[in-house]
KEVEXBA-61374 format. One record per atom (N, C-alpha, C): residue number from 1; atom name; x, y, z. Coordinates in Angstrom, 2 decimals, decimal comma, always signed. Atoms other than C-alpha are relative to their C-alpha. Example, Ala and Ser with C-alpha at 12.3 -4.5 7.8 and 13.67 -1.06 7.14 Angstrom:
2
<node num="1" atome="N" c1="+0,89" c2="-1,19" c3="+0,00"/>
<node num="1" atome="CA" c1="+12,30" c2="-4,50" c3="+7,80"/>
<node num="1" atome="C" c1="+0,90" c2="+1,20" c3="+0,00"/>
<node num="2" atome="N" c1="-0,82" c2="-1,19" c3="-0,06"/>
<node num="2" atome="CA" c1="+13,67" c2="-1,06" c3="+7,14"/>
<node num="2" atome="C" c1="-0,77" c2="+1,09" c3="+0,73"/>
REM end
This chain:
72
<node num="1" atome="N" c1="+0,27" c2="-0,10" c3="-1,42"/>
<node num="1" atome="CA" c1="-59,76" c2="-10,14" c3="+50,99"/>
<node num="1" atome="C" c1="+0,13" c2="+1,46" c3="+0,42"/>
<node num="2" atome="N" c1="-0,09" c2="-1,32" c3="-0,72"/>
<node num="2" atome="CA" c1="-60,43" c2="-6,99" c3="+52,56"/>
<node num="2" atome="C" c1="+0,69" c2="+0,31" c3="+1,12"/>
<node num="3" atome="N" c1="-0,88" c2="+0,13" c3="-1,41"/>
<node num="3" atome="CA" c1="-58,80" c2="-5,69" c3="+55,61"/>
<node num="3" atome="C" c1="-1,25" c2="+0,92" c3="+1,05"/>
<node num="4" atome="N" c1="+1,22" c2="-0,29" c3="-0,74"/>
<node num="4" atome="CA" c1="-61,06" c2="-5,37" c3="+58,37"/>
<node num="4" atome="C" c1="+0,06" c2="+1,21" c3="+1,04"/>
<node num="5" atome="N" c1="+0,33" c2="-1,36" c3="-1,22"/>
<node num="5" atome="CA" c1="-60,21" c2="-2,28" c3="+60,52"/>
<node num="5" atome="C" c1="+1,34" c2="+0,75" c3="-0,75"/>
<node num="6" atome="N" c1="-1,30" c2="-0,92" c3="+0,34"/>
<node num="6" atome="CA" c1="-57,73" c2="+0,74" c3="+59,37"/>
<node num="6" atome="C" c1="+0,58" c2="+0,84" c3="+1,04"/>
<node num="7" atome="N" c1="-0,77" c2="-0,39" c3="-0,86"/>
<node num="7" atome="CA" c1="-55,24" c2="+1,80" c3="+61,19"/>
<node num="7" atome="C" c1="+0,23" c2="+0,99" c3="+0,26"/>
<node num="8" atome="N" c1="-0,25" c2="-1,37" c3="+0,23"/>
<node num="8" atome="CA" c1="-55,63" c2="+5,43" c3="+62,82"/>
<node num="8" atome="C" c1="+1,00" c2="+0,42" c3="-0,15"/>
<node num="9" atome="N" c1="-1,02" c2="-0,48" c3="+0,35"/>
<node num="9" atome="CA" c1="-52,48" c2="+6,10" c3="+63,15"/>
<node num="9" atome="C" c1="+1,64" c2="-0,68" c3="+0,82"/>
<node num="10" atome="N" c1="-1,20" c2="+0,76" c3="+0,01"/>
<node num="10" atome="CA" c1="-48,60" c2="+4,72" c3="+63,65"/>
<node num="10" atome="C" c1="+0,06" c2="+0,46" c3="+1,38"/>
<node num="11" atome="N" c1="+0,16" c2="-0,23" c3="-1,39"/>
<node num="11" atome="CA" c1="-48,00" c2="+4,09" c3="+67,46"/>
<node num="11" atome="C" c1="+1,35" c2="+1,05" c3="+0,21"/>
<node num="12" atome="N" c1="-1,11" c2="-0,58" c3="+0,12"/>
<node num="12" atome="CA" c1="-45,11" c2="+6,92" c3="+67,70"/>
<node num="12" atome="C" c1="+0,35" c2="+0,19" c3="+2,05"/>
<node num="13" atome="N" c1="-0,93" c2="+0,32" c3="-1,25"/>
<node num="13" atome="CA" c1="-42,53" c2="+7,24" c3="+70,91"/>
<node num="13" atome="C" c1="+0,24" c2="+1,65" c3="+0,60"/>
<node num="14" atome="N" c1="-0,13" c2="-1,30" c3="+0,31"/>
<node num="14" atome="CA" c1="-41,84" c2="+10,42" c3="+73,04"/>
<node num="14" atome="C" c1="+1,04" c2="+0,15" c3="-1,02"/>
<node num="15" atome="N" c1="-1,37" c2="-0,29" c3="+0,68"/>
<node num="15" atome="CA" c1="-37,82" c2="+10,07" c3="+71,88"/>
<node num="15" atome="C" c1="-0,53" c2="+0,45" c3="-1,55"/>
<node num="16" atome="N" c1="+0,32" c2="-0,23" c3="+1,10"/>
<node num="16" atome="CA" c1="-39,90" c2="+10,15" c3="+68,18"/>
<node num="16" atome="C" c1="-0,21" c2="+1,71" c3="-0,32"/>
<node num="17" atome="N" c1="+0,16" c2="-1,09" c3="+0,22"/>
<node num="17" atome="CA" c1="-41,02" c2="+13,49" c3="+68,75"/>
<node num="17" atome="C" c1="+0,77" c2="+0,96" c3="-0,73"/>
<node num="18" atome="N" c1="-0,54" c2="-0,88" c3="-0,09"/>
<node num="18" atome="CA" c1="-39,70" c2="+16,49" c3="+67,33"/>
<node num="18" atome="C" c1="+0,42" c2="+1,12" c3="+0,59"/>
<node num="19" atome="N" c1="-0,23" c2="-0,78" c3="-1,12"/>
<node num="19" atome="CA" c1="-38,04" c2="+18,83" c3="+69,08"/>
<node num="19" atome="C" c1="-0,69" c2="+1,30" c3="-0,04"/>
<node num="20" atome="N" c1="+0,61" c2="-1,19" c3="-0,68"/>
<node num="20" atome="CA" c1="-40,45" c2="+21,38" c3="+69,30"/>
<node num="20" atome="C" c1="-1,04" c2="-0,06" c3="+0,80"/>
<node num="21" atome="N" c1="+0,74" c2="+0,58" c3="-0,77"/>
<node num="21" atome="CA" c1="-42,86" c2="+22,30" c3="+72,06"/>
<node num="21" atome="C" c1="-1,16" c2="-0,06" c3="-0,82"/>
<node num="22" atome="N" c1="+1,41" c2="+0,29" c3="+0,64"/>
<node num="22" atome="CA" c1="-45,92" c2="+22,31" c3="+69,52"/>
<node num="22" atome="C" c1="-0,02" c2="-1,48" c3="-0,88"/>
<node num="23" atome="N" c1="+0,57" c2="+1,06" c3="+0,18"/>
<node num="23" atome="CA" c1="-45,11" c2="+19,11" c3="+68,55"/>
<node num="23" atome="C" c1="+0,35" c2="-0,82" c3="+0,98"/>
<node num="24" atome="N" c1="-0,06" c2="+0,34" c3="-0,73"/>
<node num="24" atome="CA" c1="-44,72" c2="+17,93" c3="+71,80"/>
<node num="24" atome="C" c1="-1,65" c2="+0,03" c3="+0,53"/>
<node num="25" atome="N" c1="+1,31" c2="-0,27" c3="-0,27"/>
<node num="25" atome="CA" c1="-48,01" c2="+19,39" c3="+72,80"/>
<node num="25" atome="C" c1="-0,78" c2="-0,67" c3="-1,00"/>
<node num="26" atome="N" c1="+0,51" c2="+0,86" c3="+1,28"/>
<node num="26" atome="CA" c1="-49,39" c2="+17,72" c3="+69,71"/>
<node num="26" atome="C" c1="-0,32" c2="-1,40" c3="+0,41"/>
<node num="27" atome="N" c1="-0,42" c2="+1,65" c3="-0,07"/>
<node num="27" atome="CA" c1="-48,07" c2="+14,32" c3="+70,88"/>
<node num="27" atome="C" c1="-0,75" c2="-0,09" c3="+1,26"/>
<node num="28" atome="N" c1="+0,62" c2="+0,40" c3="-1,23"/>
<node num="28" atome="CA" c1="-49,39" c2="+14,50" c3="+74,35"/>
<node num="28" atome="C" c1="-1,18" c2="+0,26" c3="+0,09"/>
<node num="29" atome="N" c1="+0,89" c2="-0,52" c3="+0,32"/>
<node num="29" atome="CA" c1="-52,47" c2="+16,15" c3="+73,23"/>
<node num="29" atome="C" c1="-0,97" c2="-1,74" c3="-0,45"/>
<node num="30" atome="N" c1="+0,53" c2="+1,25" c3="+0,27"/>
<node num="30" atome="CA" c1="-52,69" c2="+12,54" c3="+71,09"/>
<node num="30" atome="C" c1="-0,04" c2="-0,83" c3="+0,98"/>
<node num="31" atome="N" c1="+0,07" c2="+0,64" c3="-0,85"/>
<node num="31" atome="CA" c1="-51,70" c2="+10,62" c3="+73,87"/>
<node num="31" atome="C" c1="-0,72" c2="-0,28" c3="+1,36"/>
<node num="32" atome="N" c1="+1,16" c2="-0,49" c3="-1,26"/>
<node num="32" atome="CA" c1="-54,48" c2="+11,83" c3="+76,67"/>
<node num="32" atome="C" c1="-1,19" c2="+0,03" c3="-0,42"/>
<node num="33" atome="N" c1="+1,26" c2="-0,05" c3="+0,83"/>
<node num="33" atome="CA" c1="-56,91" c2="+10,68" c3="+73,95"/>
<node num="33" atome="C" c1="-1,05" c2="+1,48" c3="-0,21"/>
<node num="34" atome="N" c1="+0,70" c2="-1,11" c3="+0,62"/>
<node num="34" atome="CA" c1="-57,38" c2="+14,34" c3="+72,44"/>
<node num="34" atome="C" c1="-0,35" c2="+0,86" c3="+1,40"/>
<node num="35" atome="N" c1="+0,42" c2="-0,99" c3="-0,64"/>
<node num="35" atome="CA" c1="-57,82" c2="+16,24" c3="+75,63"/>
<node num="35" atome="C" c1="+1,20" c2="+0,65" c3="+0,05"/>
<node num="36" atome="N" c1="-1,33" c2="-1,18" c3="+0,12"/>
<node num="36" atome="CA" c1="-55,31" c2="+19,38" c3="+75,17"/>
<node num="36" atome="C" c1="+0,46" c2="-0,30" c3="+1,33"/>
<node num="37" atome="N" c1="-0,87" c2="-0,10" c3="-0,64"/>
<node num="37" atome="CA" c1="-52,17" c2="+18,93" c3="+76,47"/>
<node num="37" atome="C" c1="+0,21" c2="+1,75" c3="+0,29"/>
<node num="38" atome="N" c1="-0,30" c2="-0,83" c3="+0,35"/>
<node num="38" atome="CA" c1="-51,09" c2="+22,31" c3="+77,34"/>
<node num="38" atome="C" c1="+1,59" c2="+0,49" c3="+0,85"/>
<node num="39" atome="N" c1="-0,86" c2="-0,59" c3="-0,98"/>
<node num="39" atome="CA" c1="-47,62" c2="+24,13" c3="+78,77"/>
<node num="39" atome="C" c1="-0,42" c2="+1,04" c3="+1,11"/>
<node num="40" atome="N" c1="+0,33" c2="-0,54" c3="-1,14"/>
<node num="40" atome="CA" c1="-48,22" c2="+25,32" c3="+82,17"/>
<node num="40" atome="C" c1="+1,09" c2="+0,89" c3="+0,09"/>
<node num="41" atome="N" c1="-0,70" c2="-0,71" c3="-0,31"/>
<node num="41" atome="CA" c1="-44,82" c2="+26,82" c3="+82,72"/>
<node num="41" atome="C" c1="+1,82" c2="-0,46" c3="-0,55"/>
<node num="42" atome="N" c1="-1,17" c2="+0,89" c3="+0,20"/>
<node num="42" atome="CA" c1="-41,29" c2="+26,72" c3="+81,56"/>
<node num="42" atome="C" c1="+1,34" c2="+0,78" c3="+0,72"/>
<node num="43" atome="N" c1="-1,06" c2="-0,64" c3="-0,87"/>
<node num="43" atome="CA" c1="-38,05" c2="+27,27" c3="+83,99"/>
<node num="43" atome="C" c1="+1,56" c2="-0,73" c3="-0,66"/>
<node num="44" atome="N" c1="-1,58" c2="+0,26" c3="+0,32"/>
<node num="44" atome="CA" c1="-34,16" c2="+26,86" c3="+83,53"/>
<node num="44" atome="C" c1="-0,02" c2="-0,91" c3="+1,35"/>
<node num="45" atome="N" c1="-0,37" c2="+1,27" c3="-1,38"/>
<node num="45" atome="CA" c1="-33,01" c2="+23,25" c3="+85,33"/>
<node num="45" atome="C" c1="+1,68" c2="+1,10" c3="+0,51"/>
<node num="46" atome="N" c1="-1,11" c2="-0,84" c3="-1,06"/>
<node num="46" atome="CA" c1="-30,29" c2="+25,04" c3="+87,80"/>
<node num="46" atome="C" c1="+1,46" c2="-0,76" c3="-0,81"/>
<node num="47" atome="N" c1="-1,53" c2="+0,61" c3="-0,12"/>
<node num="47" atome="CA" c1="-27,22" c2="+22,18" c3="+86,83"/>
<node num="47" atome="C" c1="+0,16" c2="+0,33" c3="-1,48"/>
<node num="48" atome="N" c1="-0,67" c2="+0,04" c3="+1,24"/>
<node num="48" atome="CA" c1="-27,35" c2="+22,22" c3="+83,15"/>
<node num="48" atome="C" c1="-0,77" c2="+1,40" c3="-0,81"/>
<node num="49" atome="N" c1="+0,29" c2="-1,05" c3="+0,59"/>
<node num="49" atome="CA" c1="-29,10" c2="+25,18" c3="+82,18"/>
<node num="49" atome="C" c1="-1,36" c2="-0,02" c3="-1,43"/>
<node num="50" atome="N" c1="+0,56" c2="+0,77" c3="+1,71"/>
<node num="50" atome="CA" c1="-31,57" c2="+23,13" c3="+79,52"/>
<node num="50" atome="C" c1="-2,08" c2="+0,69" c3="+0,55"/>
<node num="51" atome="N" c1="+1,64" c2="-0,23" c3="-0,10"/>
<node num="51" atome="CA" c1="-35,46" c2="+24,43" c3="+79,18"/>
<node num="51" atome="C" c1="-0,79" c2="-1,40" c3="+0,38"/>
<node num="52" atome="N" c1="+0,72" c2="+0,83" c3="-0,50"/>
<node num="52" atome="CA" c1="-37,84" c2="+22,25" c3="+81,43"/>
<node num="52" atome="C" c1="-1,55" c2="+0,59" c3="-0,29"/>
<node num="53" atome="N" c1="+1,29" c2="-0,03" c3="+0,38"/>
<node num="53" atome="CA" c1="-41,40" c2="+22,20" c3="+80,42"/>
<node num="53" atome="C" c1="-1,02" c2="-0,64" c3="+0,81"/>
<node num="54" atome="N" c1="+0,95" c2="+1,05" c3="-0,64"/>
<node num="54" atome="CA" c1="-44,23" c2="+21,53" c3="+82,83"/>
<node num="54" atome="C" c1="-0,85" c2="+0,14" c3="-0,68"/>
<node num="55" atome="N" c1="+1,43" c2="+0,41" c3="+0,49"/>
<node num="55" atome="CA" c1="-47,46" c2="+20,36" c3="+81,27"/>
<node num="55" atome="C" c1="-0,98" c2="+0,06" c3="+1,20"/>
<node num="56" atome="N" c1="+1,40" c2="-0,12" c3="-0,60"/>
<node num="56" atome="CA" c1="-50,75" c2="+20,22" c3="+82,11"/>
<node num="56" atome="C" c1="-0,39" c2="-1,44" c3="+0,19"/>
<node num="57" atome="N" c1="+0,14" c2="+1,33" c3="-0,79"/>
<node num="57" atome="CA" c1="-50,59" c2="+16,30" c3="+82,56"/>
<node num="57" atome="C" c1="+0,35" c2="-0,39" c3="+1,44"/>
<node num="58" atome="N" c1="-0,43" c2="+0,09" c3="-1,68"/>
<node num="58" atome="CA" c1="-48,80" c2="+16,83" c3="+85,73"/>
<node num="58" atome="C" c1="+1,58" c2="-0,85" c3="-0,43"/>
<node num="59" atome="N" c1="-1,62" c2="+0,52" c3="+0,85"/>
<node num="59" atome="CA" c1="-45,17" c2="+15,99" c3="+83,47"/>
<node num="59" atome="C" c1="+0,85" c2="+1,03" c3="-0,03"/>
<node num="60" atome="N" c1="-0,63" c2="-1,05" c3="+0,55"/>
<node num="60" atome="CA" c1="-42,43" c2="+17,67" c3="+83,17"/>
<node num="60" atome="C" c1="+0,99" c2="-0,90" c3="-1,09"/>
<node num="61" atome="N" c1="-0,80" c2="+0,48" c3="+1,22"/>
<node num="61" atome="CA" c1="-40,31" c2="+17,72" c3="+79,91"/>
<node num="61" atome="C" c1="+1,12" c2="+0,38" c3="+0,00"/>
<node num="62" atome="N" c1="-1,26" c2="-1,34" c3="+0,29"/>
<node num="62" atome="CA" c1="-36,89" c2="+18,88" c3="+78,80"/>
<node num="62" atome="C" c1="+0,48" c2="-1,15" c3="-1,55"/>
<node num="63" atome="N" c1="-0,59" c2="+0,72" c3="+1,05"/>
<node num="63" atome="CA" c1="-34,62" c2="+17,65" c3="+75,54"/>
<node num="63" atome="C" c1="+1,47" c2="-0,01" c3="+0,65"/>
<node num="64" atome="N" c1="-1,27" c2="+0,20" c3="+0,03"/>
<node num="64" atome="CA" c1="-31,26" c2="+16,02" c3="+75,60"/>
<node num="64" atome="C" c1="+0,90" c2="+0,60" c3="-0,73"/>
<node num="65" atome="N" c1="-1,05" c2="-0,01" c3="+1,36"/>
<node num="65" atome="CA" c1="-28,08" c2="+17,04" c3="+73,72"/>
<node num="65" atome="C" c1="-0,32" c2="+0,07" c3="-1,27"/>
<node num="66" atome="N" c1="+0,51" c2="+0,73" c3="+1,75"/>
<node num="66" atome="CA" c1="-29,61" c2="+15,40" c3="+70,61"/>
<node num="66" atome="C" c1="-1,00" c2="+0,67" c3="-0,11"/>
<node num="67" atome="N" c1="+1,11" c2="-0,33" c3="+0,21"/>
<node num="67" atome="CA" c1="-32,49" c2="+17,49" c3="+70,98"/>
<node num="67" atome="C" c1="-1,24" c2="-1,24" c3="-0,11"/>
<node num="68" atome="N" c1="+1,03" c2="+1,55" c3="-0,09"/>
<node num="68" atome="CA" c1="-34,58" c2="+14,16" c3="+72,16"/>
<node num="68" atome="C" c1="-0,83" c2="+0,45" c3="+1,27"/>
<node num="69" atome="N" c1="+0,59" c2="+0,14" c3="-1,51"/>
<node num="69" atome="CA" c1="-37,28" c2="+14,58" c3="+74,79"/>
<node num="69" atome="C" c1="-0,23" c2="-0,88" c3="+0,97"/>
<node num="70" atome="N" c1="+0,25" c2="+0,79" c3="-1,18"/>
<node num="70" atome="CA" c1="-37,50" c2="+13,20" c3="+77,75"/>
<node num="70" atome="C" c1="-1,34" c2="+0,05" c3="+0,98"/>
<node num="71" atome="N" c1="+0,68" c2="-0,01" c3="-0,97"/>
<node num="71" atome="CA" c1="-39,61" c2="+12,82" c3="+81,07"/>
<node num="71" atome="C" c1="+0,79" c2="+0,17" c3="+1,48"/>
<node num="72" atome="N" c1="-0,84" c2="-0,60" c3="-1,34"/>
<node num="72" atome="CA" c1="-38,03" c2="+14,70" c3="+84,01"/>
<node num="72" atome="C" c1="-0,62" c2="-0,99" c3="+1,21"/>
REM end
């Protein structure tokens, strides 16, 4: 038996990401079906001091502790 459709690729999570922004941009790049994600701008959040990342989806990013991304 054959298998009738192949699978492009494994559905991955942001938390999956790695913590960098090119594979962040990567991931959201995949996720906007291939139209470049890109970083618009990146500022210091005032309370904790952690790099916030706005995109060009109209998102902003930052990582936790664990180096895990989020959605501000």
């Amino acid at each position: 038996m054959s298998q009738a459709f192949v699978k492009e690729r494994e559905e991955q999570w942001l938390h999956e990401v790695p913590p960098s922004i090119t594979a962040l941009i990567y991931y959201l790049t995949l996720e906007n079906n291939g139209i470049r994600v890109y970083e618009k701008k990146m500022v210091r959040d005032s309370e904790n001091g952690r790099e916030v990342h706005v995109m060009s989806n109209g998102l902003s990013y930052s990582k936790d502790e664990k180096g895990v991304w989020y959605v501000i």
